[in-house]
C-alpha positions as CSV (number, residue, x, y, z in Angstrom):
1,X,-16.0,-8.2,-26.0
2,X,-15.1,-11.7,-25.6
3,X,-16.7,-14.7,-27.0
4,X,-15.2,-17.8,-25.5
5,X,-16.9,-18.5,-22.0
6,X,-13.6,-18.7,-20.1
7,X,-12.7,-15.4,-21.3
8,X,-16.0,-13.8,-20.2
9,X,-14.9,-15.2,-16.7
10,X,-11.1,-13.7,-17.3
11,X,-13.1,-10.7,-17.8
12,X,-15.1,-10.5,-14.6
13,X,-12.0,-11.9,-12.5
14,X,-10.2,-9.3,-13.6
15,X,-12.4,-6.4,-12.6
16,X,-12.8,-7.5,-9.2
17,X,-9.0,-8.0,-8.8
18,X,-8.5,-4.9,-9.8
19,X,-10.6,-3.2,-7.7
20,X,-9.8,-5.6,-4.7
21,X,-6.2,-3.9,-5.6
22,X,-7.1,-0.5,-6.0
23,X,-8.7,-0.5,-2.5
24,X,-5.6,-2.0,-1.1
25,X,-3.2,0.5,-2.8
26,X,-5.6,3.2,-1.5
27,X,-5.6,2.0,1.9
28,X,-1.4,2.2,1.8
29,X,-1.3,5.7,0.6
30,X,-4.0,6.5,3.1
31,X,-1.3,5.0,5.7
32,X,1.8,6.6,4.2
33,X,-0.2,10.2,4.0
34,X,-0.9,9.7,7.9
35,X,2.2,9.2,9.1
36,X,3.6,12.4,6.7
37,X,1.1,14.8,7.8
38,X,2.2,13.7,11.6
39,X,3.6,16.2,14.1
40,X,4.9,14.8,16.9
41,X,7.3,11.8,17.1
42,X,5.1,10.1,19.3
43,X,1.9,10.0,17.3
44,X,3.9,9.4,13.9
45,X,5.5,6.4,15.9
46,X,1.9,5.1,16.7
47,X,0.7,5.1,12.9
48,X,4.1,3.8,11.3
49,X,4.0,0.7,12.6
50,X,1.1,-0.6,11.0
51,X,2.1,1.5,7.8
52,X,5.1,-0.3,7.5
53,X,3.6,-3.5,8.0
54,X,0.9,-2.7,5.2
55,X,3.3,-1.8,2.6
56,X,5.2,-5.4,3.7
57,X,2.1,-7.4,3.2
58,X,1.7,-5.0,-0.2
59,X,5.0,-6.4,-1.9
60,X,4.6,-9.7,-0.6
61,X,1.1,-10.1,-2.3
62,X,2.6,-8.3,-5.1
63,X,0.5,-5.2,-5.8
64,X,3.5,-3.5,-5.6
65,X,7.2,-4.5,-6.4
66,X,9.5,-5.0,-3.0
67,X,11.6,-2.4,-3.8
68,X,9.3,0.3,-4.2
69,X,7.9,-1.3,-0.7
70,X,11.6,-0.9,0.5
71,X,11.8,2.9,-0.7
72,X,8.6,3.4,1.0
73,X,9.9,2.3,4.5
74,X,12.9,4.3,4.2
75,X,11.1,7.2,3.5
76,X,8.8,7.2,6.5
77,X,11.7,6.1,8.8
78,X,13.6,9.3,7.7
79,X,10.9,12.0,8.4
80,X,9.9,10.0,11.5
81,X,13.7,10.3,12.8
82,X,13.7,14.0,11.5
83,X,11.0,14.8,13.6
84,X,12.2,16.3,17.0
């Protein structure tokens, strides 16, 4: 456990940061899992939308690296074009 004052504070920031995160990360693969488990083109194109823009606002606050954001998207474009 830490002594020094500001690194009792480090301490508490950082636990609610990372929770704050783990919420937000949740909330994406909630997103992503919705749109996967769609059946029809018209309700996947309903959910991606705001999945897409999640995972943008993801990277850009950087819980998760823009890339992995950018394999993301192109994943859920792909099985939303495959579906017929």
């Amino acid at each position: 456990m830490p002594q020094h004052k500001s690194a009792i504070k480090r301490v508490r920031q950082t636990i609610k940061r990372r929770n704050a995160n783990r919420m937000k990360r949740s909330k994406m693969r909630t997103l992503f899992k919705k749109v996967l488990t769609s059946t029809s083109k018209e309700e996947a194109n309903a959910v991606i939308n705001e999945a897409v823009s999640y995972i943008d606002r993801m990277a850009k606050v950087g819980i998760i690296h823009k890339n992995n954001a950018a394999n993301k998207k192109s994943r859920l474009v792909r099985f939303v074009n495959k579906l017929a």
